[in-house]
Structures are given as C-alpha cells and as structure tokens.
C-alpha positions as CSV (number, residue, x, y, z in Angstrom):
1,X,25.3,24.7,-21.9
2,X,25.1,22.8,-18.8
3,X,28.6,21.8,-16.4
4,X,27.8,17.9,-17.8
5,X,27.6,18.9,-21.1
6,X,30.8,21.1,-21.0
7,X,32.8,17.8,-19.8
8,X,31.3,15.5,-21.7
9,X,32.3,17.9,-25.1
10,X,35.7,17.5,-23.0
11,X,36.2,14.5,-22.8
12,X,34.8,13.5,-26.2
13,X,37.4,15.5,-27.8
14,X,40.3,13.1,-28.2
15,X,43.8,14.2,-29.0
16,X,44.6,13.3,-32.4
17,X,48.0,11.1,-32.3
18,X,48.1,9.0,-35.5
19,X,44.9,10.8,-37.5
20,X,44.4,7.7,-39.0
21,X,41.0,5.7,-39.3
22,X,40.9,4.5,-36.0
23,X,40.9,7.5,-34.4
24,X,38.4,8.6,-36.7
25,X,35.7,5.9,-35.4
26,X,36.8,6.2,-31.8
27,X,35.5,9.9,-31.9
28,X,32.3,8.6,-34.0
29,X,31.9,6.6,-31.4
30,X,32.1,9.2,-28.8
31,X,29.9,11.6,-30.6
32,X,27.3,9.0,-30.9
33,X,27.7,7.9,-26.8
34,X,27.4,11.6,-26.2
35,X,24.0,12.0,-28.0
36,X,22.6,8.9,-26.4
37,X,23.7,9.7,-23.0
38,X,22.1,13.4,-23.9
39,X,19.1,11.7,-24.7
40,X,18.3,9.2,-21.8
41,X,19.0,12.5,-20.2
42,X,16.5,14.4,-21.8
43,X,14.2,11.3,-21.2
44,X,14.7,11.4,-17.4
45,X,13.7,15.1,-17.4
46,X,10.6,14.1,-19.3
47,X,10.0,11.3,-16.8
48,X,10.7,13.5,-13.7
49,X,7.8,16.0,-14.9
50,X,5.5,13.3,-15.6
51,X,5.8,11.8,-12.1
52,X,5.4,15.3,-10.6
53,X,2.1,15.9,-12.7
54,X,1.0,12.3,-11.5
55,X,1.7,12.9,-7.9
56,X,-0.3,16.2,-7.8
57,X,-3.2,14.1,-9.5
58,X,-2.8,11.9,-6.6
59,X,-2.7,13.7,-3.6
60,X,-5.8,15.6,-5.5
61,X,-8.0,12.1,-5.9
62,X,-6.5,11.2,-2.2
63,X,-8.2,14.3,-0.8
64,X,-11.6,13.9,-3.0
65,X,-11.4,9.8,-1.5
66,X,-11.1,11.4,2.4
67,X,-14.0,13.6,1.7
68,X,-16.4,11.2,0.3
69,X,-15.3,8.9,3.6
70,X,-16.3,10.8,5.5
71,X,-19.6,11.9,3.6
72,X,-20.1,8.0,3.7
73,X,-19.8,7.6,7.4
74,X,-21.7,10.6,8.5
75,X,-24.8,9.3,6.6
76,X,-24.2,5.6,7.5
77,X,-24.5,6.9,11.3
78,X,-27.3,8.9,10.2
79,X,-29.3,5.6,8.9
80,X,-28.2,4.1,11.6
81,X,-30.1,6.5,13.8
82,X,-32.9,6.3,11.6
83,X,-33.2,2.9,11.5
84,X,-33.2,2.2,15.1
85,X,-35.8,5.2,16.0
C-alpha cells in the first residue's frame, strides 16, 4: 500500500461519536471520495504512460523527418548540378 493510500485510509476513518445515521453517510461519503480520488489516480498513471509511449513515437518520426531532409536536399543540389551542366 502506497504512503497516500495509508493516509487517505487514515483520514477516512472517522471516530465514531454519536453512531447514529449521519455518521454513517459521512464515512459513505468518504469511502466513495477515497475510490474516486484512487481512480483519477490510477487514470493519471495510465495517462503518464501514454504520453511517454507518444513521446518516444515522436522523437522516432522527428529523426526519420531529419533524415529524409537531408536525403531531399542532397538530391535537390544534385539536380541542381545536373541541370545547369
């Protein structure tokens, strides 16, 4: 169990005063703050690795677009020479 999830299990646990219904919801309510907050979490993680995955697909079509640059220059100058021979 991650440190964030240790406090957050913490903090969600309410001392009991009255036991009465109200209490009751206020922890329901806790609970179900504690799984969404668990979730975007989880979603950010998910989002993180995506990002990472897209990056490397960038740098990898930035390198391929460098090459071919250059590729295109060297045989425009080529032409070039042809052309005016």
């Amino acid at each position: 169990m991650s440190h964030v999830s240790e406090l957050m299990d913490a903090n969600i646990r309410l001392q009991r005063i009255t036991n009465d219904a109200r209490e009751e919801e206020m922890e329901d309510n806790m609970q179900q703050v504690s799984t969404m907050i668990g979730n975007l979490r989880n979603m950010a993680i998910d989002m993180g690795s995506e990002m990472e995955s897209q990056n490397r697909q960038l740098d990898r079509i930035n390198l391929k677009a460098e090459s071919n640059k250059t590729r295109i220059t060297s045989a425009n100058q080529r032409a070039s020479k042809l052309l005016k021979d």
